[in-house]
C-alpha positions in Angstrom: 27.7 -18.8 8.2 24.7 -21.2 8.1 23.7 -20.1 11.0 23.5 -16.1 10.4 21.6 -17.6 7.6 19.5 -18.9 9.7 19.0 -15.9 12.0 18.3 -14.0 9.0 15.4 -16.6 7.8 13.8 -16.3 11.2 14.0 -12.7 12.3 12.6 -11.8 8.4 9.8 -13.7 9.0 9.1 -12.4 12.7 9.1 -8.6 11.1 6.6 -10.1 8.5 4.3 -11.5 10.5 4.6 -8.6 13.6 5.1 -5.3 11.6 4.1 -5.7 8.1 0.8 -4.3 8.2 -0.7 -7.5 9.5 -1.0 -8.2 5.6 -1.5 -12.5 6.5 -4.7 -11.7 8.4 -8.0 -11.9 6.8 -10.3 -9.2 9.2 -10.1 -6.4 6.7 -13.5 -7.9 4.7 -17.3 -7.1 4.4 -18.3 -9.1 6.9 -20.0 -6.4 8.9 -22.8 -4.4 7.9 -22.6 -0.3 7.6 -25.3 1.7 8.5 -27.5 2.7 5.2 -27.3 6.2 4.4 -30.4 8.6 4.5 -30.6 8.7 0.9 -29.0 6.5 -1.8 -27.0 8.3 -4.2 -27.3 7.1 -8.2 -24.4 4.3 -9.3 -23.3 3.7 -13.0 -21.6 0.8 -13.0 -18.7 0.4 -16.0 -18.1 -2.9 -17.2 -15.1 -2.9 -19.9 -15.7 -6.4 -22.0 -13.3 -7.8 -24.8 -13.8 -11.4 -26.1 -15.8 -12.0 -23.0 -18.7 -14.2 -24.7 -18.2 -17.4 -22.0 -18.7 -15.4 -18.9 -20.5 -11.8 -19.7 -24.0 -13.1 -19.3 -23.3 -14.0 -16.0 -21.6 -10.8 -14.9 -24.4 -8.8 -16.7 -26.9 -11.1 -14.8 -25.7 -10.3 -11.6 -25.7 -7.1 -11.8 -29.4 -6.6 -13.2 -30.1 -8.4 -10.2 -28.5 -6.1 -7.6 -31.4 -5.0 -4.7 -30.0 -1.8 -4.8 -32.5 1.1 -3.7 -31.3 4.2 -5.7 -30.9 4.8 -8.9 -28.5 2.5 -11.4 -27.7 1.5 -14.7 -25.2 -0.6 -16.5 -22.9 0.6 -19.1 -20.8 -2.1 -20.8 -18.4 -0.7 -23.3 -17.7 -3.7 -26.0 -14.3 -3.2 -26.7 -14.0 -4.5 -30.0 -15.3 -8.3 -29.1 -15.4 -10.8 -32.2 -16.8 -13.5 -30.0 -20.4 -12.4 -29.7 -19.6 -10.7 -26.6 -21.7 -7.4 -27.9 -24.9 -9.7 -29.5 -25.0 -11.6 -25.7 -25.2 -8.4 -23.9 -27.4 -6.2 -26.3 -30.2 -9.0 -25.7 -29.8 -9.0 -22.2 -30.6 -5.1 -22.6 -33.3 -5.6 -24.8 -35.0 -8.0 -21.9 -33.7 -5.5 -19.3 -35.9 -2.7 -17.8 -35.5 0.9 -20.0 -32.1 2.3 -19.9 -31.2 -0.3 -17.2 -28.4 -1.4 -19.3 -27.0 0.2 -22.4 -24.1 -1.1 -24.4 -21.5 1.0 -26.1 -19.6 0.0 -29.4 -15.9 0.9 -27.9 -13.7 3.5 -30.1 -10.3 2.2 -31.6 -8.0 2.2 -29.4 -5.3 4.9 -29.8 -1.8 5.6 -28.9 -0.4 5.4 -25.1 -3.3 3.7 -23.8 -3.8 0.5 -22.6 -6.9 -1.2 -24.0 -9.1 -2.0 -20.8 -8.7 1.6 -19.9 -9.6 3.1 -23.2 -12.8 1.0 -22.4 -13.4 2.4 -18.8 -12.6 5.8 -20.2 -15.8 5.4 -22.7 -17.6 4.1 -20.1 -17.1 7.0 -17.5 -17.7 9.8 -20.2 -21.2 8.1 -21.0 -22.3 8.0 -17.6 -22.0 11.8 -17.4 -22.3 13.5 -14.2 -25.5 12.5 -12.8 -24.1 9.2 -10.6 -22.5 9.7 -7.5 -20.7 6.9 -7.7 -19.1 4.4 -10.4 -19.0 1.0 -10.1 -15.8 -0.4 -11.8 -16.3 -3.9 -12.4 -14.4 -6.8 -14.7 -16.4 -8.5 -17.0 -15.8 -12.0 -15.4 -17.2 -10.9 -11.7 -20.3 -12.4 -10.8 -21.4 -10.1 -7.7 -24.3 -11.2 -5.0 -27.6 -9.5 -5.4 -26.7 -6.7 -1.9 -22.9 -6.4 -2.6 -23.5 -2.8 -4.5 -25.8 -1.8 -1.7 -23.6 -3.0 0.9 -20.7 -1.0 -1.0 -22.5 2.4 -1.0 -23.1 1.7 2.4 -19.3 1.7 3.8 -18.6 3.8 1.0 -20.8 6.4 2.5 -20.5 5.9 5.6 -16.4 5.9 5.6 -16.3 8.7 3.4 -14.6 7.0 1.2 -13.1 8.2 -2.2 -12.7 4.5 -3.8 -14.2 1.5 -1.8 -13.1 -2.2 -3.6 -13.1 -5.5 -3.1 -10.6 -8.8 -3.8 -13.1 -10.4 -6.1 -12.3 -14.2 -4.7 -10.7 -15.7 -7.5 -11.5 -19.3 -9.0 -10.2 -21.8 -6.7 -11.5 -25.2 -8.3 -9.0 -26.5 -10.3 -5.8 -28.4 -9.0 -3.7 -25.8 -10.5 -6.2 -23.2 -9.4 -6.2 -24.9 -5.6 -2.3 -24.7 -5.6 -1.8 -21.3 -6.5 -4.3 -19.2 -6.4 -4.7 -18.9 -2.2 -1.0 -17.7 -2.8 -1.7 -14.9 -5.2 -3.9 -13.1 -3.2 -1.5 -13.8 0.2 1.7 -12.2 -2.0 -1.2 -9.3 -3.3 -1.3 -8.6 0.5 2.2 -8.2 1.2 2.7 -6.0 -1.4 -0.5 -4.1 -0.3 -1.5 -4.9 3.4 -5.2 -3.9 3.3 -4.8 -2.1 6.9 -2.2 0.2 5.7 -4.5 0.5 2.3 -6.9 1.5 4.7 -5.1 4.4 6.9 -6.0 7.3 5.1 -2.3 9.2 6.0 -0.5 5.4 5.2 1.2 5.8 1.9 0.6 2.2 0.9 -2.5 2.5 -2.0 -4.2 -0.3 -3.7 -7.5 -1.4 -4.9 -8.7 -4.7 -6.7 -10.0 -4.2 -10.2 -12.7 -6.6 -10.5 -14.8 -4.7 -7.7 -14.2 -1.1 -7.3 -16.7 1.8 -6.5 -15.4 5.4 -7.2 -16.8 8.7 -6.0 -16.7 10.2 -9.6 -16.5 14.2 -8.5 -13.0 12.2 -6.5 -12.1 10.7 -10.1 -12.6 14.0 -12.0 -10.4 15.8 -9.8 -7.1 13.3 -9.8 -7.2 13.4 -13.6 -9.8 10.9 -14.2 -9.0 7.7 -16.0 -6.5 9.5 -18.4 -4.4 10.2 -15.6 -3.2 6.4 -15.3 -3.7 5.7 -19.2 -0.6 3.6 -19.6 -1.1 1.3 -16.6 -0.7 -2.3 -16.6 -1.7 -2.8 -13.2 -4.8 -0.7 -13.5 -6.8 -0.8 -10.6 -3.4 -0.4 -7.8 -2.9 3.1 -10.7 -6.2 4.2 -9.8 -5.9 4.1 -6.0 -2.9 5.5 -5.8 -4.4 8.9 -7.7 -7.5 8.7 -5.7 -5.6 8.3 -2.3 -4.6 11.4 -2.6 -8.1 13.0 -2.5 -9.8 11.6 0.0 -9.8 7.9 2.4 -9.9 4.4 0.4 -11.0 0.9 1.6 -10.0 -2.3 0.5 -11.3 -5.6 1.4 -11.5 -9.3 1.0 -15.0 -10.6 0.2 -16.7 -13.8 -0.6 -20.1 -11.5 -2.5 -18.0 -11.1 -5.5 -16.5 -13.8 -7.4 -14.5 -14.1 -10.2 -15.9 -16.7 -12.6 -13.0 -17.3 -15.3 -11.3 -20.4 -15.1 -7.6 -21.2 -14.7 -7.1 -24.8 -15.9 -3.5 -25.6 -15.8 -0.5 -24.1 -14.4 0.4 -22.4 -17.3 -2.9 -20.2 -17.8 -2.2 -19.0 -14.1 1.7 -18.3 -15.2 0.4 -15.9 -18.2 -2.2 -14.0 -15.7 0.6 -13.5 -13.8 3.2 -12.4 -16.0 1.0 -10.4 -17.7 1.6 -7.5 -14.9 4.5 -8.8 -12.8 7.4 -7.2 -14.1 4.9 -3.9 -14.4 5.1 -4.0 -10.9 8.9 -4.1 -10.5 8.8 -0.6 -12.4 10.4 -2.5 -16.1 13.6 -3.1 -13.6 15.9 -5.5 -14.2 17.8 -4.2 -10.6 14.1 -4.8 -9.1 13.9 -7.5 -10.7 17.2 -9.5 -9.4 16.4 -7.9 -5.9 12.8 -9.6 -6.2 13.8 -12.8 -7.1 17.1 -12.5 -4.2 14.0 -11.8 -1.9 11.4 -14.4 -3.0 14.8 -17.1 -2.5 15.6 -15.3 1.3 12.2 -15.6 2.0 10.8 -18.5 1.3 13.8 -21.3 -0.2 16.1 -20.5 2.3 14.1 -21.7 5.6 13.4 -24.9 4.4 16.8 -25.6 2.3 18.4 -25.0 6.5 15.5 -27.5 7.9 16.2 -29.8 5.1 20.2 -29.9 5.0 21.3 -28.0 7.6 22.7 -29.1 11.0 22.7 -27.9 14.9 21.1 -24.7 15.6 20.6 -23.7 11.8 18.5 -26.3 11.1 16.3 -25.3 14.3 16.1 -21.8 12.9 15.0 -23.0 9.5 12.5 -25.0 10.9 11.1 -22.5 12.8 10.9 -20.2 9.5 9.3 -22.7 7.8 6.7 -22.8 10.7 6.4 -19.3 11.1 5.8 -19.0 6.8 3.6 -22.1 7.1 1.3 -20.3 10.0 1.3 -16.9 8.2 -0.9 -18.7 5.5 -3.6 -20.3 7.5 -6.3 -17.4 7.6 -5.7 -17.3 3.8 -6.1 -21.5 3.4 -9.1 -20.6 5.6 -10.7 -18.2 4.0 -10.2 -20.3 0.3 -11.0 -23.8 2.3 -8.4 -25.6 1.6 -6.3 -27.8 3.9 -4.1 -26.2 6.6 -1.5 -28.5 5.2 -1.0 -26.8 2.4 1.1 -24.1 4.3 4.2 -26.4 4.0 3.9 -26.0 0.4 4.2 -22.1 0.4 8.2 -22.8 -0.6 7.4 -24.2 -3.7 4.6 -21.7 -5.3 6.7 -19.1 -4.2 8.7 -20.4 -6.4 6.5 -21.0 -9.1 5.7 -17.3 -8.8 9.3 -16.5 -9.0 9.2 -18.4 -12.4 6.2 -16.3 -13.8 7.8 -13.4 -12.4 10.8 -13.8 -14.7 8.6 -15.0 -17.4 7.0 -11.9 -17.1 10.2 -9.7 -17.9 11.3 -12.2 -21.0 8.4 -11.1 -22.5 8.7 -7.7 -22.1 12.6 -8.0 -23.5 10.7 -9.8 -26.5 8.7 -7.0 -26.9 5.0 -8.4 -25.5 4.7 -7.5 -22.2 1.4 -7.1 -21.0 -0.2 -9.5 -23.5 -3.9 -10.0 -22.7 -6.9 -10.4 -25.5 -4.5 -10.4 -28.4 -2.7 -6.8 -26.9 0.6 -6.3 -25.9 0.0 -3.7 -23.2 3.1 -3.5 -21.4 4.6 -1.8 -24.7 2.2 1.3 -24.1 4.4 1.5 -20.5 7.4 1.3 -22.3 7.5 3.3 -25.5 
């Protein structure tokens, strides 16, 4: 028996790391340069912003600062901040060049949608139809001075409906340095970025803190009404916008995500805020996830650790085969190679946050994020 169990542990992760999309490699990225088109189409970047008074000037900073050589403007829609989050950025527009920046006092939020939505919703019906494109970006995102440039770029160059980038994520902190590497890994196995990237693969997803829309694209899936409810926002939109045209997603070091996650349990509630969104609200998901996350990554070494013969050589060479799947990732964060053997436990963690995630939603706050509960608009 142990040793089926074993077969099982090893032949799961040969099929991971051979046919699932290539998800543990790190090549789909903005490393390379696309040509620059002939002419530079006009941006509008969005920039929903609740209770964001520690990190908006930075954001906001960065993007006054973009090198971009067509037209743009910034349109943050203050979404009911009582931090200062709307005096901060209404000074930086009155030092900004005319009409450069402009920020919007959002609505009141009403029925079936979620609350960062209801802000990008604002945001795109201000900017109107004269952009080509919109720029979707988080309101903790500091981007380099040539990433929106360098986004148009692939964007027009690939034809592309929705191009995005994985914001990398805060990796300072020793909770940050344990887990966060991890949550973009798992992100990729859910959504390998190369089957993201075949425009006739059904796989879709996108990365919220960095995403560029083609907005004639947007206006004809629906717009941002069309995935109102979403809890998982940004994976919503490219699924809708997949079906008008190629997407791109990439990893990318020229946007950076400049919130903090001090202890374990601040990266447990930015987890659970969406986790059991993505198993669909399913408790049979859910068992099946957590079955899978055990399979996956408890049982190789619990066989290199205790079992004997030919089953412990099998979990060994799971736990090697897991532990090499996360290099490029440790790479591309810097952090120690070492930190491979450790994948058994944060998947475990995860597993935790993932089921914390659903006892919250069975409480009735799912979704909780800036004082909302926004897994209930899913639900109800």
């Amino acid at each position: 028996m142990t040793l089926a169990l074993g077969l099982i542990a090893v032949a799961l992760w040969a099929y991971l790391l051979a046919a699932r999309g290539g998800f543990w490699r790190t090549d789909q990225n903005d490393g390379q340069d696309a040509p620059a088109p002939l002419q530079w189409p006009a941006v509008t970047a969005v920039v929903p912003a609740r209770n964001e008074a520690d990190v908006i000037a930075a954001c906001l900073g960065s993007l006054l600062a973009q090198d971009y050589p067509g037209g743009f403007e910034i349109l943050l829609v203050d979404d009911d901040s009582d931090d200062g989050t709307g005096e901060i950025a209404r000074g930086l527009a009155a030092a900004a060049s005319p009409r450069r920046l402009q920020v919007l006092c959002g609505a009141p939020l009403p029925a079936g949608w979620t609350g960062k939505l209801w802000a990008v919703s604002q945001g795109v019906a201000a900017a109107g139809e004269a952009p080509k494109y919109l720029w979707l970006t988080d309101a903790d995102i500091s981007h380099a001075p040539d990433n929106l440039r360098r986004l148009v770029a692939r964007a027009e160059a690939g034809g592309n409906v929705l191009t995005s980038l994985m914001a990398q994520l805060h990796c300072r902190t020793p909770a940050e340095r344990l887990l966060i590497p991890a949550f973009v890994f798992f992100f990729q196995m859910v959504y390998p970025f190369r089957w993201v990237n075949r425009p006739k693969h059904r796989v879709a997803g996108a990365a919220g803190g960095c995403m560029l829309a083609d907005r004639a694209a947007l206006a004809r899936a629906g717009g941002i009404a069309a995935i109102r409810t979403a809890v998982i926002d940004d994976c919503a939109l490219a699924a809708i916008m997949k079906r008008q045209g190629p997407i791109w997603l990439g990893l990318t070091h020229r946007s950076q995500s400049i919130r903090p996650y001090e202890t374990l349990g601040a990266i447990g509630r930015m987890v659970s805020r969406s986790a059991y969104a993505q198993l669909g609200y399913s408790p049979w998901q859910l068992a099946g996830a957590l079955l899978g996350l055990a399979v996956t990554y408890l049982l190789p070494p619990a066989l290199a650790l205790f079992g004997h013969g030919a089953a412990r050589v099998c979990g060994v060479a799971a736990w090697a085969l897991m532990t090499l799947s996360f290099q490029p990732m440790l790479r591309f964060y810097r952090r120690s190679p070492a930190w491979g053997v450790a994948l058994p436990l944060i998947a475990t963690l995860y597993a935790a946050f993932t089921w914390q995630s659903a006892v919250q939603v069975w409480r009735g706050g799912g979704g909780q994020w800036k004082g909302r509960a926004q897994a209930l608009a899913r639900t109800a």
